[in-house]
N, C-alpha and C positions, 0 to 999 in steps of 0.2 A: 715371887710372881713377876714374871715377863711383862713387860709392855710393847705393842709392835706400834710405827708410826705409820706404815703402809699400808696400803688398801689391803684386806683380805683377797685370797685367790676366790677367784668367781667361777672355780670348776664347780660343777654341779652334780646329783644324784639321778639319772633317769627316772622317769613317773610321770604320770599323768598332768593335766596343765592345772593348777589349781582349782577353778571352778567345774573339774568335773571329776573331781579329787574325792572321795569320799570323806576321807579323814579331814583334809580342809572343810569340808561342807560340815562335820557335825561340829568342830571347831566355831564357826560361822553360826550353823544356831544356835550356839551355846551362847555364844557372844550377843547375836542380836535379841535373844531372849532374857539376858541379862541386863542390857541396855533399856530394851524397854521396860523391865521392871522399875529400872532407876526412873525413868520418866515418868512412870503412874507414882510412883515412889513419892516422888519432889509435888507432885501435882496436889498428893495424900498429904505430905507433912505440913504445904501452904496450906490446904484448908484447915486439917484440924489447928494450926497453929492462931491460926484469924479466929478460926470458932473459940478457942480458949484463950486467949487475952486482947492485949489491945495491937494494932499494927504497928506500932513502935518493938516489941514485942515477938511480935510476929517474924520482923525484918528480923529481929535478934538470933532466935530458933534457927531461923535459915541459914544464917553466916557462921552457927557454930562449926558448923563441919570444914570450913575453909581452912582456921587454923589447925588441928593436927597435922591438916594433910600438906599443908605447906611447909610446916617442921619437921613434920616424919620422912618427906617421900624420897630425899637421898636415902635414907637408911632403910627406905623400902626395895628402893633396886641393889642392896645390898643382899638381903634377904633374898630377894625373889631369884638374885643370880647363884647361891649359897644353897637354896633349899632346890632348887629348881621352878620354872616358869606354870607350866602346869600345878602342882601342888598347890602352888601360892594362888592361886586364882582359883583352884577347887576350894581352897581353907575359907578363901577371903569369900566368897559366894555362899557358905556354909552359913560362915557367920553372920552375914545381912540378911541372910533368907532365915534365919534364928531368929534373930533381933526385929525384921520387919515383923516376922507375925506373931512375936511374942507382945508388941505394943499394939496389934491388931484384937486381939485375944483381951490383953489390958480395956483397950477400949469400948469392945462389948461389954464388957460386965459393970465399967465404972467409969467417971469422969475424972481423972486425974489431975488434970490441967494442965501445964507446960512443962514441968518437971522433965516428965519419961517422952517426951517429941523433944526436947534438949540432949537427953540422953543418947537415944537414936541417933540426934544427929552429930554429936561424937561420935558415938560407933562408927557411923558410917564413914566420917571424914579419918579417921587412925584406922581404918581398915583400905582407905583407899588408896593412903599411901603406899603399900607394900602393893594392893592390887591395879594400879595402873605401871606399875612402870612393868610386873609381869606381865600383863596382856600385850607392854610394846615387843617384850622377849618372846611371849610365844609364836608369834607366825616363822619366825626362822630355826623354829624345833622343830616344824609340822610338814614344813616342805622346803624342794630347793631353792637356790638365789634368781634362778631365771624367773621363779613363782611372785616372789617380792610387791613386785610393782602390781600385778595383778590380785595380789593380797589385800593390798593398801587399798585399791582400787574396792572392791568387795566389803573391808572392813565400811569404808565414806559410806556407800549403798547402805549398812546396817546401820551407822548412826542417822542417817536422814530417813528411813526408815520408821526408825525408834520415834526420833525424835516428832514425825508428823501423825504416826499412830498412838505416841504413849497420851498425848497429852485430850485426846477424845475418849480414850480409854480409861484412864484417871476421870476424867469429867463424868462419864457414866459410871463408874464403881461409886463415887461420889454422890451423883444423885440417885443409887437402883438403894445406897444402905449409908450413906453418910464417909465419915474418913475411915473409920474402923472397915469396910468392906473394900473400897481402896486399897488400903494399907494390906488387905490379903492378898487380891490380886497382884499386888505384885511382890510380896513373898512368894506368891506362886510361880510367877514367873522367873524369878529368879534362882526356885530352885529347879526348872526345869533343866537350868544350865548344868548343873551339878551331874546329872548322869551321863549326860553328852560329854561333857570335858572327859569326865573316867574314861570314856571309851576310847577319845584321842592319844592315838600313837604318838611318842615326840621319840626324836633322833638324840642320841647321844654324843655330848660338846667332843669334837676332835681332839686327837693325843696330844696335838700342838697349843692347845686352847690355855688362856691364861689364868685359869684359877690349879692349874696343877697342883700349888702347894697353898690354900689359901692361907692368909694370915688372920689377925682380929681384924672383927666387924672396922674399925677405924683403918685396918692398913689399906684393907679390902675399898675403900670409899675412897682414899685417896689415889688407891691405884688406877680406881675407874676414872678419876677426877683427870690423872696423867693420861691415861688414854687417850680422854678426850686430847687435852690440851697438846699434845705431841702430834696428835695423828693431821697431816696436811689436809683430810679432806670435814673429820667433823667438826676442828676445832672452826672453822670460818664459817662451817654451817648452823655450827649454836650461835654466833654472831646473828647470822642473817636471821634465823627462825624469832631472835629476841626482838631484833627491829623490826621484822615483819607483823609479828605480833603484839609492839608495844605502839605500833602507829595505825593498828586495824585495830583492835578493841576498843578504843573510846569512842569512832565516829561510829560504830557500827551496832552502839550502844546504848549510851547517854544520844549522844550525838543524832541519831535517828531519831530518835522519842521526838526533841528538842524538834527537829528539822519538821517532822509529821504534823507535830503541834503548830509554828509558825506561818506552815504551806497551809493550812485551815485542810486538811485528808482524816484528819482525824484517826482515828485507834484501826479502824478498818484498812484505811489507806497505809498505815503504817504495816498491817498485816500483809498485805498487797507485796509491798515493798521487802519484806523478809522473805515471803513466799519465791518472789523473782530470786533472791539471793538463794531461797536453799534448793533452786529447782538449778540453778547454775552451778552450782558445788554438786550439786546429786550425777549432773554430766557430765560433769570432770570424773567424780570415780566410775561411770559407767565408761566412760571411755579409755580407761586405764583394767577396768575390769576384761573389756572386750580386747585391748589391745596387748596387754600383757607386758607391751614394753615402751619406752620412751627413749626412741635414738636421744642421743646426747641430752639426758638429762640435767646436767648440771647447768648450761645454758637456757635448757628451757626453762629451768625453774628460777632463775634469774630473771630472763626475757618476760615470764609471767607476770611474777614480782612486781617489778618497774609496771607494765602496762597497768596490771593491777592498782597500784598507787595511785597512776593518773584516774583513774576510774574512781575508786574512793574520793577523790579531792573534786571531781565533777555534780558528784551528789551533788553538796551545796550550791549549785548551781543551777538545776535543773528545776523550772517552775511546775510543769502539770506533772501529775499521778503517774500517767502507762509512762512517762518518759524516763520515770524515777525507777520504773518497775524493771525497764530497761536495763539501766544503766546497775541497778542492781544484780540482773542475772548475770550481765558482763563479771562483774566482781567477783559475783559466785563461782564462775566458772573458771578465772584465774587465779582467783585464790585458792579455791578448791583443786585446783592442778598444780599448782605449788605447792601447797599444802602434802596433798597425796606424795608429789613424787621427792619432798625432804621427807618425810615417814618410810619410804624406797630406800633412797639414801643412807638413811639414818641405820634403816635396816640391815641393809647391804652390806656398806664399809668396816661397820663394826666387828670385833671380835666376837663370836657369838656368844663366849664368857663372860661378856662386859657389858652386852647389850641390856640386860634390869637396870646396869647407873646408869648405860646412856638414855632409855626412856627416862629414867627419872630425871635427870638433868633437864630433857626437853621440854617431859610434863611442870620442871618446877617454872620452865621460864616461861612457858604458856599459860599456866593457869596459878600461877604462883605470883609470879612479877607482873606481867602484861594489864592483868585485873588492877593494879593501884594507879592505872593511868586513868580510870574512871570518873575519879571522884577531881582530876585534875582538867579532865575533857572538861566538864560540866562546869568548874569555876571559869576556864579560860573562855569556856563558850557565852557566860554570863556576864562578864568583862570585854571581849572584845567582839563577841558576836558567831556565829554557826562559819563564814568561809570564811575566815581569819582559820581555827581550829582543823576545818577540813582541811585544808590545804599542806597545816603543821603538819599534821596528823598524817598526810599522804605522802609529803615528802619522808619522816621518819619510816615509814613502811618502807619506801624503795629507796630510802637506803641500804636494807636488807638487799635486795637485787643488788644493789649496785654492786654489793660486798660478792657477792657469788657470780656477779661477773668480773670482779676485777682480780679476785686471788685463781693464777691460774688452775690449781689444782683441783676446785671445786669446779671450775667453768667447764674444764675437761671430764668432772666428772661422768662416767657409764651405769647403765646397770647391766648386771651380768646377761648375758645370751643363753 
């Protein structure tokens, strides 16, 4: 197995532009129909989880899924690049839409207790390792490199989507039949994705691609592991993506709750203040969606970065409410334009062969590592106080920037024409 250090070539297949792509579109509601299943999902397993024990408990239930998927999810971008990107996301979709309404089905007929909502939520976490770092693989099966950025762009629109419908959605399946009617709902939903995806055309990895001869599952890992680490443009991008992400997660967190609380805005105002952030991130992929490209990307994503940081560290400064709501859509929308165009990036550069380890690499540092600065925000915020923390916290973020502007080859980074 070949390793390349260099940018892939950015010639492209003529087609239509993404968003008026057919195959990208059923791609897209397969995706946002799956997401929002997860979000009625999560909304389903916190309640029945409270309704059956205590919220010590409850908190338990919820965090089992964290660990398989943090142990499994290198060996999932194994998998997903070995079996194929589509497959693995049909399989893995198969199986939660199984498992959600088989404990849906359980909970009509009986009270079980915590047992099979622990159950589930293994499944769900050792099934998500294999299916996120395919979902990072599929958009570059589906269309060309010029489509990328306009992908990413598309995919932000369905998470924010998901994420401000699933959770009223959940709330009434909830109140119209309790957790068990929930918990259908979005089996349903998810498996609406399952016939959509089938019908998604995916392009076959070029003769030049580097699983020509794969090896075992372990050579296969390390080879992506070199990938990375050789190539000039991703290895300082997983740099940047970790700092960016292990210096946003605790203010944006802990950190917020703490800040809502102290300003006397209360749960509402705290709502206010996310709302700004996720209406700021939803214009960054609209804008990527609409634009389809980002002159010099790798600078921007840099220059975002950094402003971004200063913005996070302002939070804790900011006395009234709309000022906070502000300062939050700012955030939203630079992070969310960083965000989007390292998932461009990430896209891009990569070997298409390699691309399941590299989402997995990325998914392990963003929602693997970034998450244990959490429980460190909240002691340091207790000990030395909210802008002591912000500030740490903002600086570590744009460090990330600094890093993507200071290695030239990232700074220089393109995305394809």
């Amino acid at each position: 197995m070949t390793v390349t250090a260099t940018a892939p070539a950015t010639a492209v297949t003529d087609g239509p532009a993404a968003h008026r792509d057919p195959n990208v579109l059923r791609w897209l509601g397969a995706y946002t129909s799956s997401m929002l299943g997860d979000s009625v999902y999560y909304i389903a397993l916190s309640w029945a989880a409270v309704q059956a024990g205590s919220p010590a408990q409850a908190g338990l239930v919820m965090s089992v899924s964290a660990v398989p998927r943090a142990v499994l999810l290198l060996g999932g971008g194994v998998i997903a690049d070995r079996l194929g990107p589509r497959r693995v996301v049909i399989g893995s979709d198969a199986v939660r839409c199984a498992a959600v309404l088989a404990v849906a089905a359980l909970l009509f007929l009986t009270s079980p207790g915590l047992w099979p909502l622990a159950g589930l939520a293994l499944v769900f976490g050792t099934v998500d390792a294999v299916f996120m770092p395919a979902v990072g693989a599929l958009p570059a099966r589906i269309t060309g490199k010029d489509q990328l950025a306009r992908v990413q762009g598309m995919r932000g629109l369905a998470i924010r989507f998901s994420n401000v419908a699933g959770a009223p959605l959940g709330g009434l399946g909830v109140a119209v039949g309790g957790a068990p009617t929930a918990f259908a709902v979005a089996g349903l939903l998810i498996a609406v994705s399952v016939p959509l995806l089938i019908s998604v055309r995916v392009k076959e990895l070029p003769a030049d691609s580097g699983t020509a001869t794969p090896g075992t599952a372990w050579a296969d890992l390390t080879a992506g592991l070199r990938h990375i680490r050789r190539h000039r443009v991703l290895a300082p991008l997983m740099v940047a993506i970790a700092l960016g992400d292990l210096g946003f997660v605790g203010p944006l967190n802990v950190g917020l709750t703490l800040l809502a609380d102290r300003r006397g805005w209360g749960a509402s105002g705290m709502g206010w203040v996310l709302a700004g952030f996720g209406v700021g991130a939803g214009a960054a992929s609209l804008l990527l969606t609409v634009r389809g490209r980002m002159p010099r990307a790798g600078l921007v994503t840099g220059c975002a970065c950094v402003a971004g940081s200063v913005a996070v560290g302002a939070l804790a400064f900011v006395p009234a409410l709309p000022a906070a709501v502000g300062v939050a859509l700012l955030v939203g929308l630079l992070a969310g334009l960083s965000g989007a165009l390292c998932g461009a990036l990430l896209q891009t550069q990569s070997d298409p062969a390699y691309l399941g380890r590299v989402s997995a690499v990325a998914s392990l540092v963003s929602l693997g590592l970034a998450p244990l600065s959490m429980p460190f925000a909240a002691a340091a915020i207790g000990a030395w106080g909210l802008a002591p923390v912000f500030v740490a916290s903002a600086a570590v973020c744009g460090l990330g920037g600094v890093v993507a502007l200071l290695v030239p080859a990232l700074r220089h980074a393109e995305l394809p024409r």
